[in-house]
C-alpha positions as CSV (number, residue, x, y, z in Angstrom):
1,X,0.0,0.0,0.0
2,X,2.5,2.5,0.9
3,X,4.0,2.3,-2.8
4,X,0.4,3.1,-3.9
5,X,0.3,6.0,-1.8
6,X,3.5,7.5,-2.9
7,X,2.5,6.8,-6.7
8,X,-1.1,8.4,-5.7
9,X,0.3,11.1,-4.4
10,X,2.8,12.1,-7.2
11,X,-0.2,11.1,-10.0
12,X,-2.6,13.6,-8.2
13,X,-0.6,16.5,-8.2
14,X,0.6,16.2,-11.6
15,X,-2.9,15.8,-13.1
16,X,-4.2,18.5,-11.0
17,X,-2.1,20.7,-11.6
18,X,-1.3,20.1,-14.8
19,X,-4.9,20.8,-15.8
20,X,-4.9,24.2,-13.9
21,X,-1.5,25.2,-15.5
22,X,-3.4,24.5,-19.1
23,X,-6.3,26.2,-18.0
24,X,-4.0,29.0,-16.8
25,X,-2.2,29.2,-20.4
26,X,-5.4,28.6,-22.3
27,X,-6.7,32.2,-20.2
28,X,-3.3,33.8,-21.1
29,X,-3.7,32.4,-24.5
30,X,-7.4,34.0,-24.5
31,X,-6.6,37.2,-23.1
32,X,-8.4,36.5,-19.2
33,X,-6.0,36.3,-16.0
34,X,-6.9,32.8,-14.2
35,X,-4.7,32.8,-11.4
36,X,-2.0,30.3,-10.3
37,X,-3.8,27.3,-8.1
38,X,-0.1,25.7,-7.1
39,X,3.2,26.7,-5.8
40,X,5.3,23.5,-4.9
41,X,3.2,22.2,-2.7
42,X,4.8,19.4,-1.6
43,X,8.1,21.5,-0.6
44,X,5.6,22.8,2.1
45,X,7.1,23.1,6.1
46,X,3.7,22.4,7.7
47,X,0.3,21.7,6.9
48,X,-0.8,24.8,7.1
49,X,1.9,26.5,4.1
50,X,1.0,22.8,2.3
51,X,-2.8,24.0,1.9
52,X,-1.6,27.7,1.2
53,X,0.2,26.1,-1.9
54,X,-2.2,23.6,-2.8
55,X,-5.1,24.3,-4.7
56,X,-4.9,28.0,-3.8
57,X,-8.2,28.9,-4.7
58,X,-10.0,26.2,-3.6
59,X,-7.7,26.7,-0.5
60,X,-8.6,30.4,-0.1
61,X,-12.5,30.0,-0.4
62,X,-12.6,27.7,2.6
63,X,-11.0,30.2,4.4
64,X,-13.0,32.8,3.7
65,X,-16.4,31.5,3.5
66,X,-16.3,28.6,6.1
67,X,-13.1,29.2,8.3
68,X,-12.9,32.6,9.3
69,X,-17.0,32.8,9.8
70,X,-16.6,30.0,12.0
71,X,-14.1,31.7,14.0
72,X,-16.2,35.1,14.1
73,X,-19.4,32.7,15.2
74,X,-17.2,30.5,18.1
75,X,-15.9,33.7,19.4
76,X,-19.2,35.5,19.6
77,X,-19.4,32.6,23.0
78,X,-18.3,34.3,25.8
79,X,-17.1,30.5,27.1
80,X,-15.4,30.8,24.1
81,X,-13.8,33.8,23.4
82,X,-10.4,33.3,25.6
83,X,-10.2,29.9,24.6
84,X,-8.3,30.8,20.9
85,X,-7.3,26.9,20.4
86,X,-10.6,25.6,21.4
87,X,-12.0,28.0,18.4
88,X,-9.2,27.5,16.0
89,X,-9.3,23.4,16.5
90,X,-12.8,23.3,15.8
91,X,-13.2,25.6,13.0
92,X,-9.6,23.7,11.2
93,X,-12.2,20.8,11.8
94,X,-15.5,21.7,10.5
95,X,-13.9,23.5,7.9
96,X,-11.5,20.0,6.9
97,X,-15.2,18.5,6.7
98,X,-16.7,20.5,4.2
99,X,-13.4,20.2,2.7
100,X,-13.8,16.3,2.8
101,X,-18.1,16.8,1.6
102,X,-16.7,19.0,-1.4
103,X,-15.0,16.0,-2.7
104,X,-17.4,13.7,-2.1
105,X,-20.6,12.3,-0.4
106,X,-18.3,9.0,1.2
107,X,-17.3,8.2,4.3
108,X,-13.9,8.1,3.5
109,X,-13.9,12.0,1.9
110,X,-15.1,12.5,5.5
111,X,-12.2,10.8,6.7
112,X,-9.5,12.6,5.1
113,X,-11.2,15.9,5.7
114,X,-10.4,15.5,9.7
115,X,-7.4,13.7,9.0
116,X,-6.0,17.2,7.4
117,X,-7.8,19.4,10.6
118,X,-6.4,17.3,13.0
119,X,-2.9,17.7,11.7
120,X,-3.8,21.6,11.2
121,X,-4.5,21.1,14.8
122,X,-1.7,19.4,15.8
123,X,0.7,21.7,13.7
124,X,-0.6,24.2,15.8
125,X,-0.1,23.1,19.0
126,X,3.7,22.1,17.9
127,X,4.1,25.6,16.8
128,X,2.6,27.5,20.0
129,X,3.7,24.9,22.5
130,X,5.7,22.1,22.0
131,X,8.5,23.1,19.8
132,X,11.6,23.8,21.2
133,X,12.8,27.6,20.5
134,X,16.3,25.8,19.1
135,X,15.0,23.6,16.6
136,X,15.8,25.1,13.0
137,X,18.1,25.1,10.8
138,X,18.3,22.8,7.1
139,X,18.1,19.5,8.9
140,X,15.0,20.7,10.9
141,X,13.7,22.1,7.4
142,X,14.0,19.0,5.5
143,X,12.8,17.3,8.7
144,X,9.4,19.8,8.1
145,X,9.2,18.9,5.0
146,X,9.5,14.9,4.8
147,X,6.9,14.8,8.1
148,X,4.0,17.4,5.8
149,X,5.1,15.6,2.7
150,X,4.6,11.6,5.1
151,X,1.7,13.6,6.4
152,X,-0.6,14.5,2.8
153,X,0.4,11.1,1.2
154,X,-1.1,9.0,3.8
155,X,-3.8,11.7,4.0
156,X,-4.4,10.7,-0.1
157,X,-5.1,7.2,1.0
158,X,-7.9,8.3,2.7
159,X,-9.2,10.5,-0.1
160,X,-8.6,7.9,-2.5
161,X,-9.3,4.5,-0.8
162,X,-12.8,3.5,0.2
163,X,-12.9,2.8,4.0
164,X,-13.3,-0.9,2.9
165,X,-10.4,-1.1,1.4
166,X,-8.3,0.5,4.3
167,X,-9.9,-2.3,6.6
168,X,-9.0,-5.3,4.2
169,X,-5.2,-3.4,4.2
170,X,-5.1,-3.4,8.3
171,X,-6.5,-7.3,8.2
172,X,-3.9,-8.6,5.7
173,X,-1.6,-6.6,7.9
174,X,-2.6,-8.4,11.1
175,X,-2.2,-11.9,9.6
């Protein structure tokens, strides 16, 4: 499996964007501005720079329209207000949901939508309060990297696997 993840993973960015970069050219070609939906994604540090590269418009109209109004609505809750990870974990969440819907009407769209806000919420937490003030340098970069780039590959499984599939995986596994 983890061969067909890495193969996924590399097939879905190439076809993706390969589509948007003709679309792009075809707009330039036409005269109209579409603008750039990729910027090496998967040279990203964290999750949250990987889906600032990746599908940037997509990318941006969840954070407008489902994000950030979830923010403003969680913090309207006085219990709420002074509690900033509480709001930002559960708006990466329900936003990583919709993300997952979007996609798809499956369980496992579902799946890989709050398998990408959980590690939005774990990136945060690493970056406010677990990571040592020391830790940087090129080893810690390509570190960053190889962990977001380990991170959205298994993440495609979800998004491409049905959940049947991931159980038949774990059972051949256990034998």
């Amino acid at each position: 499996m983890a061969v067909s993840l890495v193969a996924y993973s590399a097939y879905i960015l190439l076809d993706f964007s390969g589509y948007t970069d003709i679309a792009v050219g075809v707009g330039r070609w036409l005269g109209v501005r579409v603008p750039e939906n990729f910027d090496r994604p998967y040279g990203s540090r964290s999750l949250a720079e990987f889906w600032r590269r990746w599908h940037m418009t997509f990318s941006g109209f969840l954070r407008a329209y489902v994000f950030l109004p979830l923010v403003r609505g969680l913090n309207r809750w006085e219990a709420l207000r002074r509690r900033r990870l509480v709001v930002t974990s559960v708006a990466y969440l329900l936003t990583f949901v919709v993300c997952g819907l979007w996609h798809g009407d499956r369980l496992h769209f579902v799946v890989w939508g709050a398998w990408h806000g959980a590690g939005l919420i774990v990136g945060r937490i690493w970056r406010d309060r677990w990571r040592p003030s020391g830790w940087q340098g090129p080893v810690y970069e390509a570190a960053s990297v190889a962990a977001t780039w380990g991170f959205v590959t298994v993440g495609w499984g979800w998004f491409h696997y049905p959940l049947s599939e991931w159980a038949a995986w774990a059972e051949a596994v256990m034998r």
